[in-house]
DODREN-696635 format. One line per field, with one value per atom (N, C-alpha, C, O): atom name; residue in one letter; x negated, z negated, y; chain; residue number from 1. Coordinates in nm, 3 decimals. Layout:
N
atome [CA ...]
residu [A ...]
u [X ...]
w [Z ...]
v [Y ...]
chaine [A ...]
num [NUM ...]
This chain:
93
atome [N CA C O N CA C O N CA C O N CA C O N CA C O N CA C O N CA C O N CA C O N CA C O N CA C O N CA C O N CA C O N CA C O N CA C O N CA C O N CA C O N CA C O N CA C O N CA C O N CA C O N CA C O N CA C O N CA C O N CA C O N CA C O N CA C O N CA C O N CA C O N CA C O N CA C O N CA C O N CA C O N CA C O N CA C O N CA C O N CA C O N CA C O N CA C O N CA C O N CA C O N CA C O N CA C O N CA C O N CA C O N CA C O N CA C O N CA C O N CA C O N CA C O N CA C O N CA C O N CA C O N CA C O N CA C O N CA C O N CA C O N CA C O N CA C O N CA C O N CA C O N CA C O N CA C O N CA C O N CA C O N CA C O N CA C O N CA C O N CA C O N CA C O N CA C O N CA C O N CA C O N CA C O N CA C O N CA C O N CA C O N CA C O N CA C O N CA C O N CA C O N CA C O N CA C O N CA C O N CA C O N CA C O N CA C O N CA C O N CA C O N CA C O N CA C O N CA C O N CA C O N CA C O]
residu [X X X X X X X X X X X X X X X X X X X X X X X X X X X X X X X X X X X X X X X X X X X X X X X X X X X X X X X X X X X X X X X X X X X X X X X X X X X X X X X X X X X X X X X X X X X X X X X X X X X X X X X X X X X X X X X X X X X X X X X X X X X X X X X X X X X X X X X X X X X X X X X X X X X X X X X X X X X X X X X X X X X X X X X X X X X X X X X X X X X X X X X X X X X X X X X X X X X X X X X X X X X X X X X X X X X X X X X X X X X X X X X X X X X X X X X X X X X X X X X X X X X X X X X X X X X X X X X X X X X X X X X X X X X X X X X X X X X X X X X X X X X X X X X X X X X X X X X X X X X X X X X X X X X X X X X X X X X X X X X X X X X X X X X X X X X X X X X X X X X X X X X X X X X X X X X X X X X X X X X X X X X X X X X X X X X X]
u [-1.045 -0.950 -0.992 -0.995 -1.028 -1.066 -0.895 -0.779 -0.930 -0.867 -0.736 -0.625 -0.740 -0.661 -0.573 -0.451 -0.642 -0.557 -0.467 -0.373 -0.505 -0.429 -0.310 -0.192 -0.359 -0.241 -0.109 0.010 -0.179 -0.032 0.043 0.126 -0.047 0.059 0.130 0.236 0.098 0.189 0.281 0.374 0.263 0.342 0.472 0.592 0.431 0.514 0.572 0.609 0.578 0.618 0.741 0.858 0.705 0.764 0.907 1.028 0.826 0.962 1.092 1.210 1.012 1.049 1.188 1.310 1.109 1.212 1.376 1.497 1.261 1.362 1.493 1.607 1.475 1.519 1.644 1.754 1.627 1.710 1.821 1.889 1.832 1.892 1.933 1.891 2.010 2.082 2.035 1.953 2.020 1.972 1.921 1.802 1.968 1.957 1.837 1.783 1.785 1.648 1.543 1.444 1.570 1.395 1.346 1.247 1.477 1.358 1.261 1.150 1.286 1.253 1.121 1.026 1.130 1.021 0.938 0.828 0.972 0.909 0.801 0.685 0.847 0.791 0.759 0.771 0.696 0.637 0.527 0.413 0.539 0.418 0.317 0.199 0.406 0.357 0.253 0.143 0.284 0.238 0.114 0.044 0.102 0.008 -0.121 -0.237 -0.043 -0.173 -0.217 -0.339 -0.146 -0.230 -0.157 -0.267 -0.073 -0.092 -0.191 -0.299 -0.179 -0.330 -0.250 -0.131 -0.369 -0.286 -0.170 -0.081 -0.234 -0.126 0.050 0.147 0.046 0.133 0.198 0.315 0.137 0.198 0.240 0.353 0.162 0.217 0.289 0.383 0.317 0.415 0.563 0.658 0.578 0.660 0.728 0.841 0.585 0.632 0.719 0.817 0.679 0.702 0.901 0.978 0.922 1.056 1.151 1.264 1.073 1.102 1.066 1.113 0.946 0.862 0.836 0.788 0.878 0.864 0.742 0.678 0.722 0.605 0.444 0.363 0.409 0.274 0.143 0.059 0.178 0.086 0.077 -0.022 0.199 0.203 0.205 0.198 0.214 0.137 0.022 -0.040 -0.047 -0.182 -0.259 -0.363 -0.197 -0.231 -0.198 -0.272 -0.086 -0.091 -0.175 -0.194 -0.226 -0.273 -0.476 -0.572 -0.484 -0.622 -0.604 -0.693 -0.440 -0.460 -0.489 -0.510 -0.475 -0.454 -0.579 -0.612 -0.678 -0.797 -0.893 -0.985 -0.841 -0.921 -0.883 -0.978 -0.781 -0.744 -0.810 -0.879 -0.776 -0.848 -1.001 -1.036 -1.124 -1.251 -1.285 -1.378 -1.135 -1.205 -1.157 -1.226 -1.035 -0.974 -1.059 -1.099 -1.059 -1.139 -0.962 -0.859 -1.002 -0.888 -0.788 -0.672 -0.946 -0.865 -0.774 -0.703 -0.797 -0.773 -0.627 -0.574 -0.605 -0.492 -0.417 -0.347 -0.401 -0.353 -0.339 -0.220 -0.362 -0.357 -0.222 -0.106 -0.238 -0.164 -0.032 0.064 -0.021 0.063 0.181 0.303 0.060 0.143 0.267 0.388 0.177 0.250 0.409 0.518 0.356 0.492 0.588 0.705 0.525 0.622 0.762 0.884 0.624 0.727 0.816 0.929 0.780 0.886 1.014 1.132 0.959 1.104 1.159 1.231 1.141 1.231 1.314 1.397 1.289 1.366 1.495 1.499 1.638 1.724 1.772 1.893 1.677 1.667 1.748 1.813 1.675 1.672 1.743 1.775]
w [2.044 1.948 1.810 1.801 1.693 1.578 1.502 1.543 1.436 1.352 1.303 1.344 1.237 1.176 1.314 1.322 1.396 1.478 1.553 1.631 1.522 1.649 1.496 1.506 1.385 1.283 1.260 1.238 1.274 1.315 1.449 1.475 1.525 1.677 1.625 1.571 1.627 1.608 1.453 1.447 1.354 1.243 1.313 1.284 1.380 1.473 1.603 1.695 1.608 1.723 1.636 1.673 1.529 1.446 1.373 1.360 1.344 1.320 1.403 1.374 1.534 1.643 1.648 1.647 1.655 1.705 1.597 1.617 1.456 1.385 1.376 1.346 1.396 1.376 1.460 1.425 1.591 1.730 1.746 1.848 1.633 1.678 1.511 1.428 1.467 1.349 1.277 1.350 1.184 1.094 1.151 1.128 1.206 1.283 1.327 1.329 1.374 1.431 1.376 1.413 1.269 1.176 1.076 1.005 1.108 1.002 1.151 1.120 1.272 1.419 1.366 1.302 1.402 1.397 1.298 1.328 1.146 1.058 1.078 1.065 1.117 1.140 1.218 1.171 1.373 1.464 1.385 1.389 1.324 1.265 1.193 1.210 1.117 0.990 1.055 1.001 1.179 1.225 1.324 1.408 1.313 1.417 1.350 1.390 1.184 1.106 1.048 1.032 1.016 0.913 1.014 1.043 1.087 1.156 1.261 1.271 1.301 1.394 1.537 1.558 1.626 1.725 1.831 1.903 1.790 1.852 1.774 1.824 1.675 1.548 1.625 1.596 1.698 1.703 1.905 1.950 1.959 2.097 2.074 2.025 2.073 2.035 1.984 2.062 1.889 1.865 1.971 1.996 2.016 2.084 2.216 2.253 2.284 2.349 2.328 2.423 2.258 2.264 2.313 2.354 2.302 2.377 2.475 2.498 2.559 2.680 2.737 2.681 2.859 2.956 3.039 3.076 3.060 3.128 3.143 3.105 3.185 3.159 3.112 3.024 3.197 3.204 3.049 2.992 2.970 2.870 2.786 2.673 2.790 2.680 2.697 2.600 2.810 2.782 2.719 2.655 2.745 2.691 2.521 2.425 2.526 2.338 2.270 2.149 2.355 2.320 2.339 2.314 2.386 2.413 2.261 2.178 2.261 2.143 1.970 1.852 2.040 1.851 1.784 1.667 1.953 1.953 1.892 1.811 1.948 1.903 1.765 1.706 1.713 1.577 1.489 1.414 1.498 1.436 1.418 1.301 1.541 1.509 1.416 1.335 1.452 1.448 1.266 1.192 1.248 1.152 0.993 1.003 0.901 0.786 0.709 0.694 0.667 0.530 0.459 0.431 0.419 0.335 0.437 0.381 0.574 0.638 0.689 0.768 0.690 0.712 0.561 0.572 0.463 0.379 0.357 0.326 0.344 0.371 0.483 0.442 0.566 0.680 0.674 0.717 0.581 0.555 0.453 0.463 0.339 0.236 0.294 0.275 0.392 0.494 0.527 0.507 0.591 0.684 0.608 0.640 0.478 0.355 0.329 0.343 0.269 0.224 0.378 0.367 0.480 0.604 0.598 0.606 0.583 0.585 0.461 0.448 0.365 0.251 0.222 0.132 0.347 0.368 0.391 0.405 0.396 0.357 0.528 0.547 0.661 0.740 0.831 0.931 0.685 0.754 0.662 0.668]
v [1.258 1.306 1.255 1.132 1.329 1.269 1.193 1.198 1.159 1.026 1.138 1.103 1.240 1.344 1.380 1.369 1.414 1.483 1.352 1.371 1.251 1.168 1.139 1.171 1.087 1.087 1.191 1.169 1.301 1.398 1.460 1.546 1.351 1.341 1.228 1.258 1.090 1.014 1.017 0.935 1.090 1.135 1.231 1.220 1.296 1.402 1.342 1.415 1.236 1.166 1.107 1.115 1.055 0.956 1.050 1.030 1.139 1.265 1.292 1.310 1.287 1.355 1.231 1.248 1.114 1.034 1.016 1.009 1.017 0.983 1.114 1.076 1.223 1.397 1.366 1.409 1.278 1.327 1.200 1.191 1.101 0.984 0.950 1.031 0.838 0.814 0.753 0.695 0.716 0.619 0.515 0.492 0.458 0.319 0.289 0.178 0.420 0.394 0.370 0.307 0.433 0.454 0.338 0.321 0.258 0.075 0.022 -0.020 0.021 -0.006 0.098 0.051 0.250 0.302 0.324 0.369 0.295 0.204 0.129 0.167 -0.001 -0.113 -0.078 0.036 -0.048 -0.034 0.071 0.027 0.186 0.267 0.156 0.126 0.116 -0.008 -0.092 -0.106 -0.154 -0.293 -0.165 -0.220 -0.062 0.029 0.038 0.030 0.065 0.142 -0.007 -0.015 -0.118 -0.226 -0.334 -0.380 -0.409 -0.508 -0.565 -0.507 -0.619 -0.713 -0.671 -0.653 -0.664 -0.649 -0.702 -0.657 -0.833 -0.907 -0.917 -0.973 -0.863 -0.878 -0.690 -0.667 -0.593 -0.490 -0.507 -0.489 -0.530 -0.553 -0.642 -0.579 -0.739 -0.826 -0.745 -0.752 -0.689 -0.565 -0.435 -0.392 -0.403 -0.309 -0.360 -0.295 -0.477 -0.547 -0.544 -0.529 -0.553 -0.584 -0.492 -0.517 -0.343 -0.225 -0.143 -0.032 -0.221 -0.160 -0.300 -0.399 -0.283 -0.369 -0.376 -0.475 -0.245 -0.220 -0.252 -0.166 -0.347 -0.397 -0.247 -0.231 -0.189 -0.037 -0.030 -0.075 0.035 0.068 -0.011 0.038 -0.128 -0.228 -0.242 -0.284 -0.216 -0.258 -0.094 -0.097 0.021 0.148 0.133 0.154 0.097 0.048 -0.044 -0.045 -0.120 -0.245 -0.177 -0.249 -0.038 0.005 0.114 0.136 0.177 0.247 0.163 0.192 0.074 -0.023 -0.028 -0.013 -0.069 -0.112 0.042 0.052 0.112 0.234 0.298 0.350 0.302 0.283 0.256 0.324 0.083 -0.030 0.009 0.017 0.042 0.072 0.166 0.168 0.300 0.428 0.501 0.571 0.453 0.474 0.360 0.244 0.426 0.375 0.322 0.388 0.146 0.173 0.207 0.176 0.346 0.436 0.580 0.664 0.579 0.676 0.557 0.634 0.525 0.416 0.424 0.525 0.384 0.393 0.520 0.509 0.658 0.828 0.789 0.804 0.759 0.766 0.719 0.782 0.526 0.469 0.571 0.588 0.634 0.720 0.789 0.773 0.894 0.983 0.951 1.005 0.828 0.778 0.736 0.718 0.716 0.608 0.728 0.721 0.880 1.009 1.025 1.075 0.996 1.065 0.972 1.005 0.846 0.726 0.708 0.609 0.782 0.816 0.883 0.873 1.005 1.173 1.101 0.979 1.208 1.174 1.193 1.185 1.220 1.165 1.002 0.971 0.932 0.802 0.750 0.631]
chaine [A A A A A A A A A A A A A A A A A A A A A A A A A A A A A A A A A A A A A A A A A A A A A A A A A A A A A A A A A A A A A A A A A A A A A A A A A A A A A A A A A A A A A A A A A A A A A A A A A A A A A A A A A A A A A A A A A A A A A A A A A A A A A A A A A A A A A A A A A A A A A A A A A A A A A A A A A A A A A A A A A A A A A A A A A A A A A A A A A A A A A A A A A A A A A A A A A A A A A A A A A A A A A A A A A A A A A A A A A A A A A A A A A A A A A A A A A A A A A A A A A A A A A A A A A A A A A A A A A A A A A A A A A A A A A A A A A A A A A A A A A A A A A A A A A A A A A A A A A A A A A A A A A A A A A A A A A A A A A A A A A A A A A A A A A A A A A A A A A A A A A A A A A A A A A A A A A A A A A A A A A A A A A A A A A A A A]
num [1 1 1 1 2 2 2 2 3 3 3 3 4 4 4 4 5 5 5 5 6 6 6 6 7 7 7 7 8 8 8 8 9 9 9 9 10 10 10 10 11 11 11 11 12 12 12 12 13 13 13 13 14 14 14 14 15 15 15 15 16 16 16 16 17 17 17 17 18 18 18 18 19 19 19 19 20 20 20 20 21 21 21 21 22 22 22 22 23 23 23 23 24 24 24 24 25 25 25 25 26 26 26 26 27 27 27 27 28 28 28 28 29 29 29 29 30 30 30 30 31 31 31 31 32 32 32 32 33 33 33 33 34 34 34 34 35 35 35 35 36 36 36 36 37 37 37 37 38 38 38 38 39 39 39 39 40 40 40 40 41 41 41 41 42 42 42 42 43 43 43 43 44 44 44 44 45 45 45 45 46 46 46 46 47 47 47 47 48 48 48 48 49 49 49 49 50 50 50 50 51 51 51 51 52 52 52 52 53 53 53 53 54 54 54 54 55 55 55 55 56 56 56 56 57 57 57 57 58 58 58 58 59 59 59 59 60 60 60 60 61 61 61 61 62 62 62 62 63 63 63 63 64 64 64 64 65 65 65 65 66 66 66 66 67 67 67 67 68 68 68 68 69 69 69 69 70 70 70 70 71 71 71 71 72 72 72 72 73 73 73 73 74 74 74 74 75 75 75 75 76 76 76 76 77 77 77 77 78 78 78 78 79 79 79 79 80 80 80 80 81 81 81 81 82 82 82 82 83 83 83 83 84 84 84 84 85 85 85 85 86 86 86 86 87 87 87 87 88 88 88 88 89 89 89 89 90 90 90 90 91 91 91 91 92 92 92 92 93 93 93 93]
C-alpha cells in the first residue's frame, strides 16, 4: 500500500469515527492519530493500549507504527498531521 493510500484510509477511519459518536470522542482520536504520525512507538501502543486489550492487535499496531515510521518521510507526516489538524477543527468535534 503506498504511503497516500494508507493516509486516506486512516484519515477516513478517523472521520468515520468521529461522524458516528459526540464530541467526546475526537480529543481520544486526536491524540491517538497524533502519537501514530510523530510519537515513538512505545509513546503510541502504550495509548492504544488503554483501549484494546488484545495482544493480537497491539502487536498489529505496534507492526503498523513500524511501517509508518520507515516508510512515511517527515514531510509526508506533517502533510498528514495538517490533514487531521483541518478534520479536528470541523465543527464535527
Amino acid at each position: 500500500m503506498k504511503p497516500a493510500e494508507f493516509l486516506l484510509l486512516l484519515l477516513g477511519a478517523a472521520l468515520l469515527l468521529t461522524s458516528r459518536a459526540n464530541g467526546d470522542i475526537c480529543p481520544a482520536v486526536e491524540q491517538a492519530v497524533q502519537l501514530f504520525l510523530s510519537g515513538s512507538p512505545d509513546d503510541y501502543i502504550s495509548n492504544m493500549g488503554r483501549y484494546v486489550s488484545d495482544p493480537a492487535v497491539l502487536a498489529n499496531e505496534a507492526a503498523l507504527k513500524k511501517c509508518v515510521d520507515s516508510k512515511l518521510t517527515e514531510e509526508d507526516k506533517q502533510h498528514a498531521m495538517s490533514a487531521v489538524n483541518k478534520l479536528f477543527s470541523s465543527t464535527l468535534c
